[in-house]
PyMOL CGO cylinders between C-alpha atoms (Angstrom):
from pymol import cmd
from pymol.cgo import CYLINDER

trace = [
    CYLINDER, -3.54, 8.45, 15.42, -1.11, 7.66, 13.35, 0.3, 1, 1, 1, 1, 1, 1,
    CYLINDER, -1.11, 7.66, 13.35, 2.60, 9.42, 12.13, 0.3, 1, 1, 1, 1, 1, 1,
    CYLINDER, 2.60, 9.42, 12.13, 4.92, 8.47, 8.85, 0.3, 1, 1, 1, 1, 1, 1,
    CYLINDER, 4.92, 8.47, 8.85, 8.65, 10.70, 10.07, 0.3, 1, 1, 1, 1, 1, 1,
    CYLINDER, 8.65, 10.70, 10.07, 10.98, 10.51, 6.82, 0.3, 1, 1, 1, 1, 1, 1,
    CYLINDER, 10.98, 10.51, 6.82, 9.55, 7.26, 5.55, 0.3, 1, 1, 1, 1, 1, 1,
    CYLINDER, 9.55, 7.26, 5.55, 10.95, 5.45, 2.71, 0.3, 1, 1, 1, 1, 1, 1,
    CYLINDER, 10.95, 5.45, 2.71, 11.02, 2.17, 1.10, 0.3, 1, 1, 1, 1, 1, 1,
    CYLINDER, 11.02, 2.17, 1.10, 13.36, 0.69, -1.55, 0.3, 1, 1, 1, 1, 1, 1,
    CYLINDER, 13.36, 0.69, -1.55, 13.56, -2.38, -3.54, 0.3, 1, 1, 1, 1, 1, 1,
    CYLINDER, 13.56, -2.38, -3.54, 16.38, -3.94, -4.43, 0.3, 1, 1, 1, 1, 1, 1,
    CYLINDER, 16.38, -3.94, -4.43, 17.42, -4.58, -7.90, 0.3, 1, 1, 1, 1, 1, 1,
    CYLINDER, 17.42, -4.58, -7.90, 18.97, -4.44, -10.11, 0.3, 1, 1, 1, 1, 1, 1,
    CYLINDER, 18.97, -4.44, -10.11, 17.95, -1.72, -10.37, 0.3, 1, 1, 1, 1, 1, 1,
    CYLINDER, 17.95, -1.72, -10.37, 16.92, -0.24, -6.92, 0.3, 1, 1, 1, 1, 1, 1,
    CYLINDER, 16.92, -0.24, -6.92, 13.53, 0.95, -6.97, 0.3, 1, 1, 1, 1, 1, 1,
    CYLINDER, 13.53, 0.95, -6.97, 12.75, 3.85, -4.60, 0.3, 1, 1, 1, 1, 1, 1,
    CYLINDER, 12.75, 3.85, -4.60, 8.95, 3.49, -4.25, 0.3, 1, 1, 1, 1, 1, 1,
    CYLINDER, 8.95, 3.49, -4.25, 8.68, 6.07, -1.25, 0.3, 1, 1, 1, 1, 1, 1,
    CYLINDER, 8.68, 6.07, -1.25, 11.02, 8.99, -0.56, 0.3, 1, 1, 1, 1, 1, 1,
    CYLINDER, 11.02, 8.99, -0.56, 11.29, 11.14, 2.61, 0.3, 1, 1, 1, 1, 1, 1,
    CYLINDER, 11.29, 11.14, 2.61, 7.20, 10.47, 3.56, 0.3, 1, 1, 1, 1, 1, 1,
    CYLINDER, 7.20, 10.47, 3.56, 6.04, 13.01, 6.76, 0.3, 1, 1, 1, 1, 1, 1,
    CYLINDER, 6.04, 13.01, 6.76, 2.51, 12.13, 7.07, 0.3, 1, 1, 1, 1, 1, 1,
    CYLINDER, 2.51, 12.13, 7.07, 0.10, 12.68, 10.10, 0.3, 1, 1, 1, 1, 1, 1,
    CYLINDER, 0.10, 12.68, 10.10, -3.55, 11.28, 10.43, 0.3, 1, 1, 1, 1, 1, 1,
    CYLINDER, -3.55, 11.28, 10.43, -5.55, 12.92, 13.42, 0.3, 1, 1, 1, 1, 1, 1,
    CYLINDER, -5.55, 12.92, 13.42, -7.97, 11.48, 15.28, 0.3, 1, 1, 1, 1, 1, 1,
    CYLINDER, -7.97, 11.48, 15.28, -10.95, 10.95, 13.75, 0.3, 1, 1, 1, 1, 1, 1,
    CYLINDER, -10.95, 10.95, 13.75, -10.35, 12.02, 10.33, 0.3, 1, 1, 1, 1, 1, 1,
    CYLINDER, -10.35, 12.02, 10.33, -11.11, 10.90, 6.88, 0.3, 1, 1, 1, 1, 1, 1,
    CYLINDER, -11.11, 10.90, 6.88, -7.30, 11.37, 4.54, 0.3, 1, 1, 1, 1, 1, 1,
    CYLINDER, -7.30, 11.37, 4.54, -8.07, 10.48, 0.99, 0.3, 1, 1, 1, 1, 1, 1,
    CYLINDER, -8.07, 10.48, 0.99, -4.73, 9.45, -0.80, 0.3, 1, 1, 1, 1, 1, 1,
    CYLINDER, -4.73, 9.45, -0.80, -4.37, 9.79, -3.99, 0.3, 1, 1, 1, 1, 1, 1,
    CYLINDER, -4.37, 9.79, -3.99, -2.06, 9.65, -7.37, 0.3, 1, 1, 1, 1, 1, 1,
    CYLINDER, -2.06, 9.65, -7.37, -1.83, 7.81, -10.41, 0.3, 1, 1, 1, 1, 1, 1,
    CYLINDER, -1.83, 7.81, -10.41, -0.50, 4.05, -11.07, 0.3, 1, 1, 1, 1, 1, 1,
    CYLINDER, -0.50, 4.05, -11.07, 2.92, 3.51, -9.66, 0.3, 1, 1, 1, 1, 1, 1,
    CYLINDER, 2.92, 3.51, -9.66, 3.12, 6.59, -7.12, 0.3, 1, 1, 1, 1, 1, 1,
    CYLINDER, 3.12, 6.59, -7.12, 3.55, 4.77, -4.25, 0.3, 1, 1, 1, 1, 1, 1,
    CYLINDER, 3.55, 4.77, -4.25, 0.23, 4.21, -3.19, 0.3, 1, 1, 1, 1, 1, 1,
    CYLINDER, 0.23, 4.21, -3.19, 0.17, 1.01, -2.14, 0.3, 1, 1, 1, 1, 1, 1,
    CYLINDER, 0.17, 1.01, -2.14, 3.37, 0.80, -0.88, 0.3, 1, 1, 1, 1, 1, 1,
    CYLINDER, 3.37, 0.80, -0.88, 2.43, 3.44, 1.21, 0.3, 1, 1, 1, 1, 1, 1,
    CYLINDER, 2.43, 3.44, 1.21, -0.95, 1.61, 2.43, 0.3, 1, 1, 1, 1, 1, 1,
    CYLINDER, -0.95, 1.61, 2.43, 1.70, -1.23, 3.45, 0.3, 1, 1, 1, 1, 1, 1,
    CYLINDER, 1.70, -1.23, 3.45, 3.31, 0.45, 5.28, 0.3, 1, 1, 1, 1, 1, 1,
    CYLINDER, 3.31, 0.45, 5.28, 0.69, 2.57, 6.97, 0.3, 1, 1, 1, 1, 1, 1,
    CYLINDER, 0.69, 2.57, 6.97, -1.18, -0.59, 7.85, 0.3, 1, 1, 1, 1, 1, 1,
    CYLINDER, -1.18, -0.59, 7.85, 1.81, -2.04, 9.00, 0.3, 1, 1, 1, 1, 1, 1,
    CYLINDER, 1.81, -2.04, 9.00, 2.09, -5.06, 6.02, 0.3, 1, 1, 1, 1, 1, 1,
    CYLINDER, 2.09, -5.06, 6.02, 5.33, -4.20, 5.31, 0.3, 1, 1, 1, 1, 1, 1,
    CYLINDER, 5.33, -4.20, 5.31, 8.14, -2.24, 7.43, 0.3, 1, 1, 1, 1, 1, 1,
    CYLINDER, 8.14, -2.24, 7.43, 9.99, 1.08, 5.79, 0.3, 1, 1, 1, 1, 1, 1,
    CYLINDER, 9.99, 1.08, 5.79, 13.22, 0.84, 4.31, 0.3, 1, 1, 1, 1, 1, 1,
    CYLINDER, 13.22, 0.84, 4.31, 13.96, 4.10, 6.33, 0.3, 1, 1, 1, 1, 1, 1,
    CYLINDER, 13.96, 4.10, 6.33, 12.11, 6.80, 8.58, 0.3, 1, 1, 1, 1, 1, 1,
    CYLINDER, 12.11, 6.80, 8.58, 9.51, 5.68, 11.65, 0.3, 1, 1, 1, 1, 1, 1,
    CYLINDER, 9.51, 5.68, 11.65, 5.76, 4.68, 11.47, 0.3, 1, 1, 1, 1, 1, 1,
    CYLINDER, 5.76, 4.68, 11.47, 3.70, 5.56, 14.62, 0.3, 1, 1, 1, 1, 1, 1,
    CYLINDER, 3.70, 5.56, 14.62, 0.81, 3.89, 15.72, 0.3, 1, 1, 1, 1, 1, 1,
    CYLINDER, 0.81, 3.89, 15.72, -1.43, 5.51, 18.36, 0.3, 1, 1, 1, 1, 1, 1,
    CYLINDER, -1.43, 5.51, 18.36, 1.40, 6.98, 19.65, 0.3, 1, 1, 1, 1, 1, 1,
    CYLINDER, 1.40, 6.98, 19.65, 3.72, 3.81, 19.53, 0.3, 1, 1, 1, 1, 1, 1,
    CYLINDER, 3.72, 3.81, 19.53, 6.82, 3.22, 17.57, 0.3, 1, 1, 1, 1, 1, 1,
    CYLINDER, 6.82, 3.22, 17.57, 6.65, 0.18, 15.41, 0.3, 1, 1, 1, 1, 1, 1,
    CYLINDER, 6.65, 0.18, 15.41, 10.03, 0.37, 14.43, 0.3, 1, 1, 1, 1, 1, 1,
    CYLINDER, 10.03, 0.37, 14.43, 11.50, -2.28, 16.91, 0.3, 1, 1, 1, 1, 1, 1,
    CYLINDER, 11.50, -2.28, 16.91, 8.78, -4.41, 17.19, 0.3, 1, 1, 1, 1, 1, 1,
    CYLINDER, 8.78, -4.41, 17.19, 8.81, -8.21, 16.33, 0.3, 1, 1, 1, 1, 1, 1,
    CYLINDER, 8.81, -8.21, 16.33, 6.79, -9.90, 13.90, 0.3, 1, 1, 1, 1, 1, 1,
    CYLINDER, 6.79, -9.90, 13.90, 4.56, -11.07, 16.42, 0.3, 1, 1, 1, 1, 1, 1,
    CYLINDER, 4.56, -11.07, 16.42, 3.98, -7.57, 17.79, 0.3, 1, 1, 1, 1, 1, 1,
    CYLINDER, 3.98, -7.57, 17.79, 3.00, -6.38, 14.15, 0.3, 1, 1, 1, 1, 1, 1,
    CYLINDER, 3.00, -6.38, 14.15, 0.94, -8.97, 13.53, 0.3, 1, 1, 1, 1, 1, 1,
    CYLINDER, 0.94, -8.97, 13.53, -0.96, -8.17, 16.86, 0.3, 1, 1, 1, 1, 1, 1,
    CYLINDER, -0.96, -8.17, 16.86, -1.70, -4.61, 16.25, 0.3, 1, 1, 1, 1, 1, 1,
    CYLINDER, -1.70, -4.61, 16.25, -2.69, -5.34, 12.51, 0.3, 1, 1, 1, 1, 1, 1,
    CYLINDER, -2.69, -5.34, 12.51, -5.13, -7.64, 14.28, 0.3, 1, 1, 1, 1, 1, 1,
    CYLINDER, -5.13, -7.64, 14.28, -6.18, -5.37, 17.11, 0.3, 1, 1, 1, 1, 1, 1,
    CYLINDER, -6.18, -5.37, 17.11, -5.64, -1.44, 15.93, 0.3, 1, 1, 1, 1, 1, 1,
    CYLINDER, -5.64, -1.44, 15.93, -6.13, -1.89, 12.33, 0.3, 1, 1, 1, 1, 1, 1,
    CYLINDER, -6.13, -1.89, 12.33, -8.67, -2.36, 9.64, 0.3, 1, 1, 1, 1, 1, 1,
    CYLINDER, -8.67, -2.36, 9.64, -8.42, -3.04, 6.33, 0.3, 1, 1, 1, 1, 1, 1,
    CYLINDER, -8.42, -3.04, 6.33, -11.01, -2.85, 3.14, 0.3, 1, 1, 1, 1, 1, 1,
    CYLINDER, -11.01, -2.85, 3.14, -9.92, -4.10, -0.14, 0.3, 1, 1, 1, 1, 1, 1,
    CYLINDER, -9.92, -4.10, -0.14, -11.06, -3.60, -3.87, 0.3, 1, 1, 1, 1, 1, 1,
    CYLINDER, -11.06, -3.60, -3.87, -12.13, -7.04, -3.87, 0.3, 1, 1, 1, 1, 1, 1,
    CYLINDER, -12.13, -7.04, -3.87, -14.61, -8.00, -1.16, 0.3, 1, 1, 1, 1, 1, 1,
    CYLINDER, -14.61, -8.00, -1.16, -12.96, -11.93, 0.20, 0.3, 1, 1, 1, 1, 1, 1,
    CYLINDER, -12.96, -11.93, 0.20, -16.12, -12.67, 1.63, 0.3, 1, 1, 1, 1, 1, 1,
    CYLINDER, -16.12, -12.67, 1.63, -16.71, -16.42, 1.93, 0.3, 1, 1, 1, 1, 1, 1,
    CYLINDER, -16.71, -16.42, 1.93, -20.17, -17.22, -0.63, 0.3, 1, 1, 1, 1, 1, 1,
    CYLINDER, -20.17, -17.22, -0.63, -21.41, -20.01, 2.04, 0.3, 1, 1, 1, 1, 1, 1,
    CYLINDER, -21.41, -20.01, 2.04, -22.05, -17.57, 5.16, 0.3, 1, 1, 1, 1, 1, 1,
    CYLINDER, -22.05, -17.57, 5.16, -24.66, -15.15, 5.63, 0.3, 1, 1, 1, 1, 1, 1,
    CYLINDER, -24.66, -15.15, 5.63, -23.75, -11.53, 5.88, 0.3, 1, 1, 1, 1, 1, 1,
    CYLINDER, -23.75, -11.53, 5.88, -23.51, -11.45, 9.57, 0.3, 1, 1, 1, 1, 1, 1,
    CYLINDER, -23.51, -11.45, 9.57, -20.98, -14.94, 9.85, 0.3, 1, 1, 1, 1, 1, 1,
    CYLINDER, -20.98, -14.94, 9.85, -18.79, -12.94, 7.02, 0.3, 1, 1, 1, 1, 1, 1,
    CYLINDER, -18.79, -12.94, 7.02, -18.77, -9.94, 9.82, 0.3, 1, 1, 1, 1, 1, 1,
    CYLINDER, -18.77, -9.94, 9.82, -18.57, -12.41, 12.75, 0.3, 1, 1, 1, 1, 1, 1,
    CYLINDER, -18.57, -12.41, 12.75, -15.49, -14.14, 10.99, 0.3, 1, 1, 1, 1, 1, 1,
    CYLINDER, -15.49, -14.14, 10.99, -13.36, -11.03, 11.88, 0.3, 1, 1, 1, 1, 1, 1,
    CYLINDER, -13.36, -11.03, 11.88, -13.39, -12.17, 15.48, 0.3, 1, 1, 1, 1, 1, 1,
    CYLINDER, -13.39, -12.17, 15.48, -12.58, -15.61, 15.34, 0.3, 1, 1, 1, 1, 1, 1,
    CYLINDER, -12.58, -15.61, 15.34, -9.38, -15.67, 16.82, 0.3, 1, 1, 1, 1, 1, 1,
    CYLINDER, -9.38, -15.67, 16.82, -10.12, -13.20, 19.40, 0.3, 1, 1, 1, 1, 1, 1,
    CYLINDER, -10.12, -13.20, 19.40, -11.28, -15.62, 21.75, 0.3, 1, 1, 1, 1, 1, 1,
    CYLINDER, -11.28, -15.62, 21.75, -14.83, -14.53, 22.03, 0.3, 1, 1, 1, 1, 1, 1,
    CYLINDER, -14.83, -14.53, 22.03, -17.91, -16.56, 22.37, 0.3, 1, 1, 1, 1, 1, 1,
    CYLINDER, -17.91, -16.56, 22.37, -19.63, -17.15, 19.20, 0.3, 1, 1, 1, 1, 1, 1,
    CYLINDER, -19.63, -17.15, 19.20, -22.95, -15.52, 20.80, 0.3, 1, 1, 1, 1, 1, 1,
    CYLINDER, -22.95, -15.52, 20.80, -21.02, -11.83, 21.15, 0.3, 1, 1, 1, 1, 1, 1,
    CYLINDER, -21.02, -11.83, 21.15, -19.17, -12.57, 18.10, 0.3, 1, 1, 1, 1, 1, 1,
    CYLINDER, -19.17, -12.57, 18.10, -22.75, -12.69, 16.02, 0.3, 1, 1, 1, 1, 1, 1,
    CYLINDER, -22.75, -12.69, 16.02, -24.33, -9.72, 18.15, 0.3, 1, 1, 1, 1, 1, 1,
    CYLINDER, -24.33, -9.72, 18.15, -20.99, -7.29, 17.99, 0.3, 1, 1, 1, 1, 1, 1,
    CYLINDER, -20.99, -7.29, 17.99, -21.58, -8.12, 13.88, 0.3, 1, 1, 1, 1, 1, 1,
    CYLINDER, -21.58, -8.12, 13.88, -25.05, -7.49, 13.92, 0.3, 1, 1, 1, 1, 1, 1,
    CYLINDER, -25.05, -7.49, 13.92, -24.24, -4.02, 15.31, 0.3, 1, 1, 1, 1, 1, 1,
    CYLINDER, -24.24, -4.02, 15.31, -21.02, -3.48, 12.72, 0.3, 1, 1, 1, 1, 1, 1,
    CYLINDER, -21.02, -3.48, 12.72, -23.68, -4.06, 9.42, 0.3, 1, 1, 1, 1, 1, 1,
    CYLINDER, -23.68, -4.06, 9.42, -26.12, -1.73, 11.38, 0.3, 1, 1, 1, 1, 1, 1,
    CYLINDER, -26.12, -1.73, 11.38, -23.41, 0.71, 10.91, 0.3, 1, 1, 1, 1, 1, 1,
    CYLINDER, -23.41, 0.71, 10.91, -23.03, 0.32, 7.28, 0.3, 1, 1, 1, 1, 1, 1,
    CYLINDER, -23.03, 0.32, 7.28, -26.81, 0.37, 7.00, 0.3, 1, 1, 1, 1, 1, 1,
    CYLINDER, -26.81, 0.37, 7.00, -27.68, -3.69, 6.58, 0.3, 1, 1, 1, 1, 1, 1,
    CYLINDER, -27.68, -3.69, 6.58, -29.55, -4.90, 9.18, 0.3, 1, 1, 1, 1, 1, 1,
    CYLINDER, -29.55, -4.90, 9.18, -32.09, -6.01, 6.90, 0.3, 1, 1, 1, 1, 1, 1,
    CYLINDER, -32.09, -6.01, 6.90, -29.33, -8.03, 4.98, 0.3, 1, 1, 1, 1, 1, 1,
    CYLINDER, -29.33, -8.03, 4.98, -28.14, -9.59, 7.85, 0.3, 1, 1, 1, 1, 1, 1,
    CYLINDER, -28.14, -9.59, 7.85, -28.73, -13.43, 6.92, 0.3, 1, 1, 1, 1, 1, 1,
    CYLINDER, -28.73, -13.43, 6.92, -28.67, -12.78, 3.14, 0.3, 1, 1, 1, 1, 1, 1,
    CYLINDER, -28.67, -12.78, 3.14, -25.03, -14.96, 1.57, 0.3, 1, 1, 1, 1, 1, 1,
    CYLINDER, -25.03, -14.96, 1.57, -23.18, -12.64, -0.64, 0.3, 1, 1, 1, 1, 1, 1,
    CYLINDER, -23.18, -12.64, -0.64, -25.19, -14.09, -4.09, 0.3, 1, 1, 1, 1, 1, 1,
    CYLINDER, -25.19, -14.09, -4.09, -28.40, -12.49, -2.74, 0.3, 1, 1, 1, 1, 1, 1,
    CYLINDER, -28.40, -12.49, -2.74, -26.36, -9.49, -2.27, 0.3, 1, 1, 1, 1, 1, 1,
    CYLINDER, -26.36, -9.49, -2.27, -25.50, -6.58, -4.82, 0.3, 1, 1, 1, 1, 1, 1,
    CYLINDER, -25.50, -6.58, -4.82, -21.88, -5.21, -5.22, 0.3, 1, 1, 1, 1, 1, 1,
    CYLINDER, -21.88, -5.21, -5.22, -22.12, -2.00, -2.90, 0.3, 1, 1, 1, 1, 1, 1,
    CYLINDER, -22.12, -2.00, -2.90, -23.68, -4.29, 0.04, 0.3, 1, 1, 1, 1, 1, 1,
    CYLINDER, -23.68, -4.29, 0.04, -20.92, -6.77, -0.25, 0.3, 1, 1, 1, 1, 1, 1,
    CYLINDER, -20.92, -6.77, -0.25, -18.59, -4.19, 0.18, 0.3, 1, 1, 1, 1, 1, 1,
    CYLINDER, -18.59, -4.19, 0.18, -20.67, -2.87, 2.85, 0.3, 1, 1, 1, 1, 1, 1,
    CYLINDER, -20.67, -2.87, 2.85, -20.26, -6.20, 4.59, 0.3, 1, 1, 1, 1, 1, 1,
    CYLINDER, -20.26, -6.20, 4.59, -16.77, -5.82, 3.82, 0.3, 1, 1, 1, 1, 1, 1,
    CYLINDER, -16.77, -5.82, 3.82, -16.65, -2.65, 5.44, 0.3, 1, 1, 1, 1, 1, 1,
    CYLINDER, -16.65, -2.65, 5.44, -18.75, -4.19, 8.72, 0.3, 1, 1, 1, 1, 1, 1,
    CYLINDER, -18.75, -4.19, 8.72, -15.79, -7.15, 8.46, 0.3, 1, 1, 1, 1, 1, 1,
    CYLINDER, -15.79, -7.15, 8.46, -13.46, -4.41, 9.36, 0.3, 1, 1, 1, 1, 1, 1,
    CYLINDER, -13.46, -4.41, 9.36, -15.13, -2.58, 11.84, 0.3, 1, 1, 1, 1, 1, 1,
    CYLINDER, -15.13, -2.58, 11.84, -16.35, -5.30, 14.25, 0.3, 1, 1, 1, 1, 1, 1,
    CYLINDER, -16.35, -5.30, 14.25, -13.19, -5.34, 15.86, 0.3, 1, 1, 1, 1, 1, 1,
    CYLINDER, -13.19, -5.34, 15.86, -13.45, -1.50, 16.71, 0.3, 1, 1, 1, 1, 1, 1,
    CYLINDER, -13.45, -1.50, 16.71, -10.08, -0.67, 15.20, 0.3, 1, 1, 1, 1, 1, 1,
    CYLINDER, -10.08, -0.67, 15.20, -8.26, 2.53, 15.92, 0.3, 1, 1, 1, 1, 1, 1,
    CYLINDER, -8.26, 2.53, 15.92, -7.91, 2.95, 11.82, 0.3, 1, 1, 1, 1, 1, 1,
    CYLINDER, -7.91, 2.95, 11.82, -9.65, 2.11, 9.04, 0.3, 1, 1, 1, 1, 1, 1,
    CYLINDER, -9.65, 2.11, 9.04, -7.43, 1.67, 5.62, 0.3, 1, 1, 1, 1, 1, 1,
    CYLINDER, -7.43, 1.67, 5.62, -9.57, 1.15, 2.70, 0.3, 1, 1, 1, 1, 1, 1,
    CYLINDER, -9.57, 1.15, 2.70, -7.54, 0.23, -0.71, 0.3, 1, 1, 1, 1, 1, 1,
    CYLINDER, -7.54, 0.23, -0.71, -9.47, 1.57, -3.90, 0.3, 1, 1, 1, 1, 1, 1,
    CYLINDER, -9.47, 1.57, -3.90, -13.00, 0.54, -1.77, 0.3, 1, 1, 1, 1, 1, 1,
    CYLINDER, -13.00, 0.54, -1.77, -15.09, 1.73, -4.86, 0.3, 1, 1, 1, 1, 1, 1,
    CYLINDER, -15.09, 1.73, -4.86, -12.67, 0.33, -8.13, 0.3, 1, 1, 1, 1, 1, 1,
    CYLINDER, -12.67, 0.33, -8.13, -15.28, -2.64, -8.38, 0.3, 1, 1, 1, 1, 1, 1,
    CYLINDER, -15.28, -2.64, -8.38, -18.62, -0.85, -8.01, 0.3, 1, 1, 1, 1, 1, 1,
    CYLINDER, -18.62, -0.85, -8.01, -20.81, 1.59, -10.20, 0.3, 1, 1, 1, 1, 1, 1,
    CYLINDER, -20.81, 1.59, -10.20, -20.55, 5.12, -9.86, 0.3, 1, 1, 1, 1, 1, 1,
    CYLINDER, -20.55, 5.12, -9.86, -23.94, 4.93, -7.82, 0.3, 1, 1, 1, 1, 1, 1,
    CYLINDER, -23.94, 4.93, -7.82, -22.76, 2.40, -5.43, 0.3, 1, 1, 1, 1, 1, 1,
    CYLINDER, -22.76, 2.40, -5.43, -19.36, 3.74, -5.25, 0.3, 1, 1, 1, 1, 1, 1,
    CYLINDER, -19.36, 3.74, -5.25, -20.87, 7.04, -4.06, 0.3, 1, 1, 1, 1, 1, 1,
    CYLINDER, -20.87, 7.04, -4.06, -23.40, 5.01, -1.33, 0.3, 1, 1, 1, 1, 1, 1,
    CYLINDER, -23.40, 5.01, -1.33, -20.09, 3.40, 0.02, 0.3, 1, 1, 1, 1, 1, 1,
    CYLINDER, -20.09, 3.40, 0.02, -18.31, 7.33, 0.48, 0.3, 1, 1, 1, 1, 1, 1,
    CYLINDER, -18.31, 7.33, 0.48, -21.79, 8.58, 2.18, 0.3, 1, 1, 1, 1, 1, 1,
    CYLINDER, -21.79, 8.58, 2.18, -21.07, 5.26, 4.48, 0.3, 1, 1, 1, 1, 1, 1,
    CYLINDER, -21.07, 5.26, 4.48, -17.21, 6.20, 4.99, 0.3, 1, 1, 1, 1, 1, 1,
    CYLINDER, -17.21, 6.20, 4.99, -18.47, 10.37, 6.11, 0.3, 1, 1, 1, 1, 1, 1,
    CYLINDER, -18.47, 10.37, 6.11, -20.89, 8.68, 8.21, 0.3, 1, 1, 1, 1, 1, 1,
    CYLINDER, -20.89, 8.68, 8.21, -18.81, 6.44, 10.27, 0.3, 1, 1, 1, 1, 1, 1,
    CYLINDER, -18.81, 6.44, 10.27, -15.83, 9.71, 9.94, 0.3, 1, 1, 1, 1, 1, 1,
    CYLINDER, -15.83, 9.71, 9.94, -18.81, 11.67, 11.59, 0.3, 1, 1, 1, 1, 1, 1,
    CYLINDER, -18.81, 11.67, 11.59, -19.40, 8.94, 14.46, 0.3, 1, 1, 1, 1, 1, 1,
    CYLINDER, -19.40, 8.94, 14.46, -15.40, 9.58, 15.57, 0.3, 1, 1, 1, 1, 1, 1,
    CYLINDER, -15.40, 9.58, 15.57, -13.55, 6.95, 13.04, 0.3, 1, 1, 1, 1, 1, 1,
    CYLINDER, -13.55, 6.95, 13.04, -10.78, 7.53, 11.53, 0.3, 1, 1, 1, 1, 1, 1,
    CYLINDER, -10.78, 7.53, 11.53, -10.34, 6.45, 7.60, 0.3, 1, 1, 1, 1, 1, 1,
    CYLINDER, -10.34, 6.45, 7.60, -7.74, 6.65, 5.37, 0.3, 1, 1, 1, 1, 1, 1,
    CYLINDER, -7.74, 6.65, 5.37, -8.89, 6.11, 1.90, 0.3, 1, 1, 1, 1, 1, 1,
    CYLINDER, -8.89, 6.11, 1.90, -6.28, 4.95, -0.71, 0.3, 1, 1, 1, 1, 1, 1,
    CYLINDER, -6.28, 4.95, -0.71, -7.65, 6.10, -4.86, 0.3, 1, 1, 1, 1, 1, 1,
    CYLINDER, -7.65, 6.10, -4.86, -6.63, 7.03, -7.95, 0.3, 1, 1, 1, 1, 1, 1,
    CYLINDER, -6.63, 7.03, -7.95, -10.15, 8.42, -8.15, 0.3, 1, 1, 1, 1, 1, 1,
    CYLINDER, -10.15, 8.42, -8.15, -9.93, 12.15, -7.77, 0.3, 1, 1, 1, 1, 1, 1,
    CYLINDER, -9.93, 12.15, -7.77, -13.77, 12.73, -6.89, 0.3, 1, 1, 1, 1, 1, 1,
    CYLINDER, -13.77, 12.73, -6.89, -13.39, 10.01, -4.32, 0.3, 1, 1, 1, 1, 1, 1,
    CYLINDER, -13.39, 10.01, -4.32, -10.39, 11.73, -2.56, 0.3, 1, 1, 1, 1, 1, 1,
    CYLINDER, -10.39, 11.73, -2.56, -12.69, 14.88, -2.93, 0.3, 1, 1, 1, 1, 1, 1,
    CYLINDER, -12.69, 14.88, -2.93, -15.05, 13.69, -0.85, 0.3, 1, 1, 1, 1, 1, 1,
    CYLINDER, -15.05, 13.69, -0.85, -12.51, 12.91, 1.98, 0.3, 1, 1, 1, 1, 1, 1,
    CYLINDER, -12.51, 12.91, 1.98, -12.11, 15.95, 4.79, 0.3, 1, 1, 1, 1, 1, 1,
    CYLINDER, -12.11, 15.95, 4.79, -8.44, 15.87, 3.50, 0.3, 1, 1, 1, 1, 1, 1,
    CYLINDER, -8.44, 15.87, 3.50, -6.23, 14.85, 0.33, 0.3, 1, 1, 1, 1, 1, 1,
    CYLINDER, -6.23, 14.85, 0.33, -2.33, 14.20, -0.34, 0.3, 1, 1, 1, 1, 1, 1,
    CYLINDER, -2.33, 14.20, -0.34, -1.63, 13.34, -3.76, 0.3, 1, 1, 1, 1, 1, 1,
    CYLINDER, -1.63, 13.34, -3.76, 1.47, 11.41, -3.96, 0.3, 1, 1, 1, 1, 1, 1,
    CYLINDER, 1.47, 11.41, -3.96, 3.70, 11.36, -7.28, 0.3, 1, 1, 1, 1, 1, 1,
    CYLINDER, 3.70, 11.36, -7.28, 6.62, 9.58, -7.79, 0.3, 1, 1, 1, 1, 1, 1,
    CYLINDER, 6.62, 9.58, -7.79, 6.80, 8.22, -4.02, 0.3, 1, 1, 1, 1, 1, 1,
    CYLINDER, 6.80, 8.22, -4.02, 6.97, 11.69, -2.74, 0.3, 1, 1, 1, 1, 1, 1,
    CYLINDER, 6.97, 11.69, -2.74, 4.29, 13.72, -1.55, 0.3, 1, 1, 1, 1, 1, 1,
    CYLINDER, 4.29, 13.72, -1.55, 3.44, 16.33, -3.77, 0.3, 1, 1, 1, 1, 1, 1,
    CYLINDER, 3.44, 16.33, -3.77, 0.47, 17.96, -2.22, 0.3, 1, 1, 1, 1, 1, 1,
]
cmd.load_cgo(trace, "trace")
C-alpha cells in the first residue's frame, strides 16, 4: 500500500537539520503500523511525508504502487484528497454541525449530491460505533466520540490509508483505549492504519511497531 526507498529529509540552516535519514519502510495492505519514538525523532516529519504533506529531501515515496516523486502539486494534492486520510490530536470539527454534517463535510468538494454525502456519513459514524450520535453537535459530545467523528471525517471518503497523528494525546486513558478497539476493528474490516505515538502501549496494540530515533529507524 504504501513504500518509503532511502527516504530522507533535511532542513536547511544554519545549521542543516537532518530530520530523516536513509527511511525503507513498507505498509501492506490492510495493516495496522504503529510508529513510535520520543519528541524530535522524526515522527512527524515522517507522517508528512508518508501522507504526502511534504516531499523528501531524498529517496522515493510510493503510493498504491505509484511514484509520487514527479508529480505536481496538483497531483499531490489530489491523492491526499482521494487515497489518503488523516486523524489529528486535535479533533477540527466545526461546533455548529451535527455529527453527521462534520462527517459529510469531508466530501464537499467531491462533487456529490448532498443526499449521498449525508447517507455515505451516516454509514462512516456507524463504523466508529455512533449512529446514535448522529445529529448530536460536538458540545453534546464527549472527547472519545469527537474523535470518533473525527475518525468517521476520514473514512467517508474510503481512503486507501488511514494516518492518524497521536489520535489518543487529548483523551483519557479509557477513551484513548475505546478509540484503539475502533482502529483493530476497522484494521479487521481490511483498512489499513498507520498510527503515529510516542505512547508505547498504543503502538503495542498495533499488529506492527517501528520505533524511530534520531530520524533513523531503529527497530
Amino acid at each position: 500500500m504504501l513504500a518509503l526507498e532511502g527516504v530522507g529529509k533535511t532542513y536547511p540552516g544554519p545549521p542543516a537539520v537532518h530530520a530523516l535519514s536513509d527511511v525503507d519502510l513498507r505498509v501492506e495492505v490492510g495493516e495496522m503500523l504503529g510508529v513510535v519514538g520520543p519528541s524530535g525523532s522524526g515522527k512527524s516529519t515522517l507522517l508528512h511525508i508518508m501522507g504526502l504533506l511534504d516531499r523528501p529531501s531524498q529517496g522515493k515515496v510510493l503510493i498504491g504502487g505509484e511514484d509520487t516523486s514527479d508529480l505536481s502539486d496538483g497531483r499531490l494534492s489530489a491523492l491526499r484528497a482521494y487515497r489518503i486520510g488523516f486523524v489529528f490530536q486535535q479533533f477540527f470539527l466545526l461546533d455548529g454541525l451535527s455529527a453527521r454534517d462534520n462527517v459529510a463535510q469531508g466530501l464537499l468538494y467531491r462533487g456529490i449530491p448532498p443526499g449521498e454525502r449525508r447517507e455515505r456519513a451516516e454509514r462512516a459514524l456507524a463504523s466508529v460505533g455512533l449512529s446514535h450520535r448522529l445529529e448530536h453537535t460536538p458540545d453534546r459530545l464527549s472527547g472519545g466520540e469527537r474523535q470518533r467523528v473525527a475518525i468517521g471525517r476520514a473514512l467517508v471518503g474510503d481512503p486507501l490509508v488511514l494516518f492518524a497523528d497521536e489520535p489518543t494525546g487529548n483523551l483519557d486513558t479509557a477513551s484513548g483505549a475505546g478509540i484503539i478497539e475502533v482502529f483493530q476493528a476497522l484494521q479487521a474490516s481490511g483498512s489499513t492504519i498507520v498510527v503515529i505515538t510516542h505512547e508505547h502501549e498504543v503502538a503495542a496494540a498495533c499488529g506492527r511497531q517501528v520505533a524511530l530515533r534520531d530520524g533513523r529507524v531503529v527497530a
